[in-house]
Kinemage of the C-alpha trace (Angstrom):
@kinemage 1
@onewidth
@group {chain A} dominant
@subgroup {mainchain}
@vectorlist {calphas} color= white
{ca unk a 1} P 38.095 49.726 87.151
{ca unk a 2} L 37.079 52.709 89.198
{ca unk a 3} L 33.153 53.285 89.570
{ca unk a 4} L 31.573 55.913 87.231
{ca unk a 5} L 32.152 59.434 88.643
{ca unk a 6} L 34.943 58.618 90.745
{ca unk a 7} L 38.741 59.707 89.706
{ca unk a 8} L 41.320 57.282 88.012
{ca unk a 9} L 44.024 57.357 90.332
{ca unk a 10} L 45.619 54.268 87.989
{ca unk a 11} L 45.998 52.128 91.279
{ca unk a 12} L 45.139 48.583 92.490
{ca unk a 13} L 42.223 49.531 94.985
{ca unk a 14} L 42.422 45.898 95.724
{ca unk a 15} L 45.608 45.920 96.846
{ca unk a 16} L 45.333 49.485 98.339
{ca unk a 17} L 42.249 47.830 100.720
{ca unk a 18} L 44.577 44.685 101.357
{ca unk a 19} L 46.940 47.216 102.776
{ca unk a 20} L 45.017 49.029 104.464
{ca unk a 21} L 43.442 45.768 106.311
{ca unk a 22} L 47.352 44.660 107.428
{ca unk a 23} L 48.381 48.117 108.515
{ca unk a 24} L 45.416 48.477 110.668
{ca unk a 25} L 45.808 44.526 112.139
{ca unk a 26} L 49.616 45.464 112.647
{ca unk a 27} L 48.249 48.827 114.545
{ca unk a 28} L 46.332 46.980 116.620
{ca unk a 29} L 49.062 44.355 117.521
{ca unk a 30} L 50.596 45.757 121.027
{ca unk a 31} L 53.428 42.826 120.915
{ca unk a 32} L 57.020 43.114 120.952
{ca unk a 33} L 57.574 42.034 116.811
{ca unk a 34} L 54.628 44.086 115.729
{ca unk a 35} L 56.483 45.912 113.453
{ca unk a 36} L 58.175 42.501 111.335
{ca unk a 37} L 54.509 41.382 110.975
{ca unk a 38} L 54.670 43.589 108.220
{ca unk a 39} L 55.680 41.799 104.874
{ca unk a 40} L 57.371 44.933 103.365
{ca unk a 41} L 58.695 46.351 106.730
{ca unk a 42} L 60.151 42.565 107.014
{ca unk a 43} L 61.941 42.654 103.509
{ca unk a 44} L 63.207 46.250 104.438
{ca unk a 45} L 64.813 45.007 107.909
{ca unk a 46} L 66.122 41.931 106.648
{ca unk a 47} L 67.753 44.016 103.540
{ca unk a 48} L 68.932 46.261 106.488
{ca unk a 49} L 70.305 43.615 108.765
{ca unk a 50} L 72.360 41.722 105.786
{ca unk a 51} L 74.089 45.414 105.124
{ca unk a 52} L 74.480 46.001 108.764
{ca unk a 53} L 76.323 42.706 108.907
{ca unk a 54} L 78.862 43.471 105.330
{ca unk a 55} L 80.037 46.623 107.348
{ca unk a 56} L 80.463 45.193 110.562
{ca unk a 57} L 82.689 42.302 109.179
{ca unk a 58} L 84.563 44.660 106.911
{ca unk a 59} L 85.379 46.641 110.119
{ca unk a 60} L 87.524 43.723 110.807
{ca unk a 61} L 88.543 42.575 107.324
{ca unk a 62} L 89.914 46.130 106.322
{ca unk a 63} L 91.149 47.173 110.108
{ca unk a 64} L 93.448 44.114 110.247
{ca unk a 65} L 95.103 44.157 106.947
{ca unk a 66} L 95.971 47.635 106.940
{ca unk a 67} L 97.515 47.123 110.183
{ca unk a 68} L 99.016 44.103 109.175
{ca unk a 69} L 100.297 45.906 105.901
{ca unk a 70} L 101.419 49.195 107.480
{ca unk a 71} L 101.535 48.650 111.037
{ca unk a 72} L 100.292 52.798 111.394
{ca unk a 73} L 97.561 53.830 113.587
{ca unk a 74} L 97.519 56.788 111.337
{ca unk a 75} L 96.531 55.001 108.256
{ca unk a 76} L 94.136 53.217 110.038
{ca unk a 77} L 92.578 56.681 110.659
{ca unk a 78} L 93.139 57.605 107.031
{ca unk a 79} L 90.795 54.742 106.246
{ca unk a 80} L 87.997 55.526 108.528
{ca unk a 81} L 88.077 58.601 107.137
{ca unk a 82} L 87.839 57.638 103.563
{ca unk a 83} L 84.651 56.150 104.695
{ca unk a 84} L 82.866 58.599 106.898
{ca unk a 85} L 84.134 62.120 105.201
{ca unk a 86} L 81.508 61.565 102.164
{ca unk a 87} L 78.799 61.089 105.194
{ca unk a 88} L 79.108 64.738 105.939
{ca unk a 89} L 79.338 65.934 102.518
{ca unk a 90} L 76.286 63.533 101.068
{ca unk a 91} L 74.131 62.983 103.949
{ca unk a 92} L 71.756 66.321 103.023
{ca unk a 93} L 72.212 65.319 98.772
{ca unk a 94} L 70.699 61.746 100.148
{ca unk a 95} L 67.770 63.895 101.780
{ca unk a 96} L 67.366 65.514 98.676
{ca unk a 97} L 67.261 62.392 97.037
{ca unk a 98} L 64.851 60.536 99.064
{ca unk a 99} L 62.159 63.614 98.348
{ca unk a 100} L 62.359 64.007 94.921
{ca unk a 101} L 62.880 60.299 93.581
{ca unk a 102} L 61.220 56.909 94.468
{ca unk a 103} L 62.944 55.445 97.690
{ca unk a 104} L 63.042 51.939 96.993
{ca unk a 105} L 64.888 52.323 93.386
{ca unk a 106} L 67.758 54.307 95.669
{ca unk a 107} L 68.088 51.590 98.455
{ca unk a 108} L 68.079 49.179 95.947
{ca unk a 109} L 70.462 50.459 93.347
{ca unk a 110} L 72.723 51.971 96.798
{ca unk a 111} L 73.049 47.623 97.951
{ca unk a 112} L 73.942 46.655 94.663
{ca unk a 113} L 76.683 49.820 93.987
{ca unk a 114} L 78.142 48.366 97.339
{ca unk a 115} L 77.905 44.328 96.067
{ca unk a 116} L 79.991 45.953 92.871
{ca unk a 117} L 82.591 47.782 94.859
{ca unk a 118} L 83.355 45.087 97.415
{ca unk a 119} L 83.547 42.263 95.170
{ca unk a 120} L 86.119 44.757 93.061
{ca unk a 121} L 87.943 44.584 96.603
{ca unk a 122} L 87.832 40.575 96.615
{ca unk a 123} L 89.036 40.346 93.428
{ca unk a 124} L 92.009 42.817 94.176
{ca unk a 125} L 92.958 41.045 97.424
{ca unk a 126} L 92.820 37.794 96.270
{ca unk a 127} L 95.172 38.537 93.555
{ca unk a 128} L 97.507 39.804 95.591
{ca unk a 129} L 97.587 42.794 94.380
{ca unk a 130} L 96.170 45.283 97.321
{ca unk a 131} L 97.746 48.532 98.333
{ca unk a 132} L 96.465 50.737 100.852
{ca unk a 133} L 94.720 52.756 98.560
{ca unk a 134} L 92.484 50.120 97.827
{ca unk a 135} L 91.401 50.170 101.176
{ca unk a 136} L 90.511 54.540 100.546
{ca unk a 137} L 88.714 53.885 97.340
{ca unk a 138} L 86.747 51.574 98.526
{ca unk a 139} L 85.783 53.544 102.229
{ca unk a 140} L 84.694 56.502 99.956
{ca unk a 141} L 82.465 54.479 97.882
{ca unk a 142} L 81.289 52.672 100.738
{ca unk a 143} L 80.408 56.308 102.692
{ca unk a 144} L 79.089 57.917 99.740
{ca unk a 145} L 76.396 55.072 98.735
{ca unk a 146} L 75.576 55.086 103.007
{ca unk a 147} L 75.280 58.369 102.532
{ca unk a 148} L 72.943 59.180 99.519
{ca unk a 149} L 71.088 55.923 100.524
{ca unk a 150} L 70.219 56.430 104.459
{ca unk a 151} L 67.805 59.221 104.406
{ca unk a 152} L 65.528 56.997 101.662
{ca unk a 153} L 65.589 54.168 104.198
{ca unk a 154} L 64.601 55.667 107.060
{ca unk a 155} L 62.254 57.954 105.545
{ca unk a 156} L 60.710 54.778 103.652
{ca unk a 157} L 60.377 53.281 107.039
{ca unk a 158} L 56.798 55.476 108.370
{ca unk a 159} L 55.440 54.621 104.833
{ca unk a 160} L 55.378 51.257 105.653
{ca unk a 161} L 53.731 50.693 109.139
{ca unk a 162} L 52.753 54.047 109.506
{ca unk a 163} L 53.077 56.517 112.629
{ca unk a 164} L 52.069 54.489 115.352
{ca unk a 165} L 54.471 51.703 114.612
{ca unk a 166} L 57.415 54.221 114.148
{ca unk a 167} L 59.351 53.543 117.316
{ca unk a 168} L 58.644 49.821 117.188
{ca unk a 169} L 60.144 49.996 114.277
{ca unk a 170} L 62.972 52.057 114.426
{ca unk a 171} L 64.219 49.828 117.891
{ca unk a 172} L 64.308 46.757 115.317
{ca unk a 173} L 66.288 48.538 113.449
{ca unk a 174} L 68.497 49.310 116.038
{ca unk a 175} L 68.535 46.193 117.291
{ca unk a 176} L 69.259 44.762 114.091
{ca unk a 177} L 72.450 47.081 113.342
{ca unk a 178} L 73.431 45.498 117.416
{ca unk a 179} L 73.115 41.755 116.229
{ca unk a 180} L 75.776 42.318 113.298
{ca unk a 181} L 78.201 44.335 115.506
{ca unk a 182} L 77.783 41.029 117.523
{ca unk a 183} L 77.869 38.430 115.290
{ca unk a 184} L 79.447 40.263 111.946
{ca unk a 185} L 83.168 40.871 114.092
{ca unk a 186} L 83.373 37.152 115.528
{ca unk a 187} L 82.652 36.158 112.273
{ca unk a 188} L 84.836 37.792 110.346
{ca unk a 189} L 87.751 37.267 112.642
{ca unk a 190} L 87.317 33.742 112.708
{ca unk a 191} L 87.101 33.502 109.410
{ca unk a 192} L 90.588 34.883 108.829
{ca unk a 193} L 91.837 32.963 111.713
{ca unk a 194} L 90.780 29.597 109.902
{ca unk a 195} L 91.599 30.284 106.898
{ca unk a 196} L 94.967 31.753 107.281
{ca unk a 197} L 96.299 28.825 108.678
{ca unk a 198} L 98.379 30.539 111.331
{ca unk a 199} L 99.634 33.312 108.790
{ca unk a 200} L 98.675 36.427 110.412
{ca unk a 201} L 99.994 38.633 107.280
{ca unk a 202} L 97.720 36.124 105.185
{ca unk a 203} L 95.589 37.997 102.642
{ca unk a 204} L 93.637 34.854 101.231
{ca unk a 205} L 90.832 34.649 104.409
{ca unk a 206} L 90.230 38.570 104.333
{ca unk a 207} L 89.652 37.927 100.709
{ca unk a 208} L 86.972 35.703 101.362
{ca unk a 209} L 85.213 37.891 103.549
{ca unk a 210} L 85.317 40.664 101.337
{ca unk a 211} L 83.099 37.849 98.830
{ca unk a 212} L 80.929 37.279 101.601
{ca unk a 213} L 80.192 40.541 102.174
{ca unk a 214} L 79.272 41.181 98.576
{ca unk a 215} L 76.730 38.465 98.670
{ca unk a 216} L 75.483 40.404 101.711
{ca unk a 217} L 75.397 43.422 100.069
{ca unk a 218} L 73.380 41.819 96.756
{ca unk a 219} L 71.096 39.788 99.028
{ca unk a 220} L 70.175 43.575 100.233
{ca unk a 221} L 69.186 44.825 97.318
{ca unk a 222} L 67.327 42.049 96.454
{ca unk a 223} L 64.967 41.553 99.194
{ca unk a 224} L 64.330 45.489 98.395
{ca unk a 225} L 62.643 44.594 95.163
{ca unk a 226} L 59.921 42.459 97.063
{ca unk a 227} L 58.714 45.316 98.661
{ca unk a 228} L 55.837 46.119 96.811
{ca unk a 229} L 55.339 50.003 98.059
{ca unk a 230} L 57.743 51.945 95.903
{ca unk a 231} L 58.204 55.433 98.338
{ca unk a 232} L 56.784 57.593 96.325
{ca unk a 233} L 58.576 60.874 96.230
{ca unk a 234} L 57.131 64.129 98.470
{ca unk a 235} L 55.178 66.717 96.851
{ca unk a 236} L 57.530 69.600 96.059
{ca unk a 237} L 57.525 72.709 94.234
{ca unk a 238} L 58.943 72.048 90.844
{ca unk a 239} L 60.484 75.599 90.474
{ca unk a 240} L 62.585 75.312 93.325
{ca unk a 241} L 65.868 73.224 92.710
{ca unk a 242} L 67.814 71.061 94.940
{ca unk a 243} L 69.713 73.575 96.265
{ca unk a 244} L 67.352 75.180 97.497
{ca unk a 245} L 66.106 71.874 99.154
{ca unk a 246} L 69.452 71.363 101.234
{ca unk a 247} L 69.558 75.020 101.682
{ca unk a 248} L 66.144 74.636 103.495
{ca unk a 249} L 67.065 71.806 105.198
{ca unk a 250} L 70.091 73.444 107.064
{ca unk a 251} L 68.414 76.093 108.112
{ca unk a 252} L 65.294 74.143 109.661
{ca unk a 253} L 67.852 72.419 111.604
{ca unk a 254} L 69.167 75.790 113.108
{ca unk a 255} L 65.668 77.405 113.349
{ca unk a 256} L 64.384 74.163 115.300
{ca unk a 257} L 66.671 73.344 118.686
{ca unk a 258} L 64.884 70.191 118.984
{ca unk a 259} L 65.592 68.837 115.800
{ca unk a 260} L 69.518 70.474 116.582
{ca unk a 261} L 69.843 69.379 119.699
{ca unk a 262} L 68.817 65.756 118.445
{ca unk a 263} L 71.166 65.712 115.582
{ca unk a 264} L 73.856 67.277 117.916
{ca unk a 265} L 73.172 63.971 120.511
{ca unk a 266} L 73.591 61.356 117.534
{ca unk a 267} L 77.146 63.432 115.917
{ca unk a 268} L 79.008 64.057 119.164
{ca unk a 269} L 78.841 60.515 120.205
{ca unk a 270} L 79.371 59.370 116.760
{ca unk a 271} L 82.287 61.323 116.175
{ca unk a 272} L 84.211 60.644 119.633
{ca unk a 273} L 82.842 57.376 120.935
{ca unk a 274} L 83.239 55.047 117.933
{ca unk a 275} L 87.219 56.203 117.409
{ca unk a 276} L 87.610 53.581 119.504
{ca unk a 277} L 86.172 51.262 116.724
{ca unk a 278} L 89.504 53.285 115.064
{ca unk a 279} L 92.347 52.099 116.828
{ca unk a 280} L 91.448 48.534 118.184
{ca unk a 281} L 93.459 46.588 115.384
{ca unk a 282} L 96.213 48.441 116.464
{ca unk a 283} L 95.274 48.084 120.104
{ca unk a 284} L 94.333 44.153 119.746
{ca unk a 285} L 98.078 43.451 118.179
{ca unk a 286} L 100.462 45.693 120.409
{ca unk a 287} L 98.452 45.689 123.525
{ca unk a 288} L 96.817 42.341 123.798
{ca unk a 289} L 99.101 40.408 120.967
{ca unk a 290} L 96.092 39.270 119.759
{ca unk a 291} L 94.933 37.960 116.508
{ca unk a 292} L 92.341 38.629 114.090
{ca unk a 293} L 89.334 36.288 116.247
{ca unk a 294} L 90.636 38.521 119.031
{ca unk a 295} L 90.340 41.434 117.677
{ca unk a 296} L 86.722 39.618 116.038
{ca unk a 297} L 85.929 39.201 119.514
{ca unk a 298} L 86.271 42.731 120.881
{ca unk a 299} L 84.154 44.400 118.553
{ca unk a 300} L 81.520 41.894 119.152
{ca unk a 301} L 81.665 42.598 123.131
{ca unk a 302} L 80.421 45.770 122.234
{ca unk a 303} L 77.430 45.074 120.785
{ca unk a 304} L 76.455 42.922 123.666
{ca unk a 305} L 74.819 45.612 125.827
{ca unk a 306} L 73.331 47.544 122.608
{ca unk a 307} L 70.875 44.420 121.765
{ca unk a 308} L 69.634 44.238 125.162
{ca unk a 309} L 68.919 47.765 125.013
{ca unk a 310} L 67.209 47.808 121.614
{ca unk a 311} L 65.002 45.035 122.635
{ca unk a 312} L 64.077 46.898 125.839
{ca unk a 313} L 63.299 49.713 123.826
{ca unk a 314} L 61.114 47.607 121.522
{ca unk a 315} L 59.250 46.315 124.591
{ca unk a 316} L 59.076 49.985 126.248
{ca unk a 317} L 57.180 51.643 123.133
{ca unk a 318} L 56.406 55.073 123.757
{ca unk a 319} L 57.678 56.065 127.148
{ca unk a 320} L 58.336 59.704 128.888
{ca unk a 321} L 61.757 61.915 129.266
{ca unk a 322} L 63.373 60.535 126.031
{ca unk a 323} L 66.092 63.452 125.956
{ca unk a 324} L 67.308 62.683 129.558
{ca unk a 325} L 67.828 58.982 128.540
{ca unk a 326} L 69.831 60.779 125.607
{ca unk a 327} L 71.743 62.511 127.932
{ca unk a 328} L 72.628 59.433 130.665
{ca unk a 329} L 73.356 57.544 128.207
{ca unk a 330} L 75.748 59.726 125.916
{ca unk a 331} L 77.835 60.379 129.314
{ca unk a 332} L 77.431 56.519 130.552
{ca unk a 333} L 79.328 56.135 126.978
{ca unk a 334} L 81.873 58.783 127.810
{ca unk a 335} L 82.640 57.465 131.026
{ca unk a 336} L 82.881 53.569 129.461
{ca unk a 337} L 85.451 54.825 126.681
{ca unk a 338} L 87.556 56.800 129.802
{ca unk a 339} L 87.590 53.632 131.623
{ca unk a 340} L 88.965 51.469 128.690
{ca unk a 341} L 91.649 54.069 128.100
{ca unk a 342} L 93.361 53.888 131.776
{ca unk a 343} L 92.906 50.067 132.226
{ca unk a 344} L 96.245 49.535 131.708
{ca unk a 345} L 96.565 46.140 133.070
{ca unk a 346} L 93.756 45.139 130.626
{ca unk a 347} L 96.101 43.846 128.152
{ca unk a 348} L 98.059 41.675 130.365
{ca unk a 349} L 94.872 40.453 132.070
{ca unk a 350} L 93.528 39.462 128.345
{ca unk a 351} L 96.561 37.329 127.806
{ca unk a 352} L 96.166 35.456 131.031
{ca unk a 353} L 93.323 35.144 129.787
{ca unk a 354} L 94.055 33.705 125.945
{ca unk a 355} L 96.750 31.453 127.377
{ca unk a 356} L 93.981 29.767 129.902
{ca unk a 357} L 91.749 29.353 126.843
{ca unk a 358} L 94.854 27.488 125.040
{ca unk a 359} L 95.779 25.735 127.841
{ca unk a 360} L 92.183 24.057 128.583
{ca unk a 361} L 91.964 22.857 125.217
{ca unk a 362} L 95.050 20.987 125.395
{ca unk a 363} L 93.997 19.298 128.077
{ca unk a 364} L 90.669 18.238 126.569
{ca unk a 365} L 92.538 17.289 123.650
């Protein structure tokens, strides 16, 4: 009940004081998991972490059955594609979205549209029945929910441990996204490896990782409904329409270089460096003759690095010359992808390698 004379905002001032209390004990907290001492920064990251793991062990799932069922780079392109085309189109509609409606309904609703969609897929590999337009369908639902749903999650994050906490926070997330490229590949790879028996044009263990990353995908969107802040939308001007939102939004982006410049740092890498994520099915099977724990494998090697880094950035906190670090590190990238393009002898280096593996175990068998 508010006190006589004071406005009836029609919220728990309990609970608002409660909040208050952790967000200043987690300000004051100069460790390393500040940040995850939060309750609903904790639900949000482990929500994020169970998605970051779906999509990193559908990289796999999807990248060796198309290959297996087409044997075409192209269509593996075609695929990726499917999946990051609705990015461009949605990402400023999911801006949009996250200032004019409630951010946790959207992050919550976006993990369960996913849990739907992949468990659809499941269902349609299992049976038997899976073409490669499966595979599209599915990418452009996938990209579109990322899409409309990534600007509410990352704009929900400073609501919950506030400003001073933002690049603690944002390094978990990072890191988080890291440990599923390394664990969600090996993962998935093995698990086709097992459960195919041998079979490498097997459909029955990609179908099973397409159920396990449904249950990812739900276990997301439930541990979203714990939070108890609900993101409430930004004040806006009610005559103004959402077109005029995104319109405004593009053009802050070209009337700030900053803001540019930064968005221009995070596509160009994006858009050229992960291609390689592209074409390592077909790379793993006609370069290395490797199977799907091999290709499993690769994708986790390249999260190795990234979690280090993430975790020294956690450690760091704020620290001076950000954009150089952008800039050495976007051409250490460039120059890591050149290299892996002219090893040539990689592939017949990795087989020495696979048969030594095969040929130790024999002999502790």
């Amino acid at each position: 009940m508010a006190e006589a004379g004071a406005p009836d905002t029609g919220l728990d001032q309990t609970a608002i004081t409660d909040d208050a209390s952790l967000t200043d004990t987690t300000l004051a907290d100069g460790s390393m998991f500040a940040s995850l001492k939060n309750k609903d920064y904790l639900y949000l990251w482990i929500g994020m972490a169970g998605a970051a793991f779906a999509m990193n062990m559908q990289l796999v799932a999807q990248g060796w059955l198309v290959y297996e069922m087409t044997v075409s780079s192209l269509n593996l392109a075609w695929v990726t594609i499917a999946f990051m085309f609705p990015q461009v189109i949605f990402s400023l509609v999911g801006g949009v979205l996250a200032d004019r409606f409630r951010k946790k309904p959207v992050i919550m609703w976006a993990q369960m549209l996913n849990g739907v969609a992949t468990l659809a897929m499941a269902y349609i590999v299992l049976s038997g029945n899976v073409t490669f337009f499966d595979f599209i369908w599915v990418g452009v639902v996938n990209g579109t929910v990322l899409a409309l749903s990534i600007p509410a999650r990352t704009a929900f994050i400073p609501e919950l441990v506030g400003e001073r906490m933002m690049f603690n926070a944002m390094a978990f997330n990072t890191a988080a996204w890291n440990l599923a490229r390394i664990l969600g590949p090996a993962l998935a790879g093995f698990m086709i490896a097992i459960f195919a028996g041998g079979d490498t044009t097997s459909e029955y263990g990609v179908g099973l990782v397409y159920i396990v990353l449904s249950v990812l995908y739900f276990v997301s969107s439930l541990t979203v409904l714990l939070i108890k802040h609900d993101g409430e939308p930004m004040p806006r001007d009610e005559q103004k329409s959402a077109f005029h939102d995104v319109t405004q939004g593009v053009k802050y982006v070209v009337q700030t270089p900053v803001v540019g410049g930064l968005i221009l740092l995070s596509i160009v890498p994006f858009l050229f460096g992960l291609s390689i994520n592209t074409l390592l099915p077909a790379y793993n099977t006609d370069i290395l003759k490797g199977g799907p724990d091999d290709l499993g494998f690769l994708m986790t090697g390249m999260g190795v690095g990234a979690i280090v880094g993430s975790l020294a950035l956690a450690k760091m906190g704020e620290f001076r010359h950000k954009g150089r670090w952008l800039f050495i590190t976007g051409i250490l990238w460039g120059v890591g992808v050149a290299w892996f393009a002219n090893a040539n002898d990689l592939g017949s280096r990795w087989c020495r390698f696979r048969r030594l593996v095969v040929c130790n175990k024999h002999v502790d068998e």
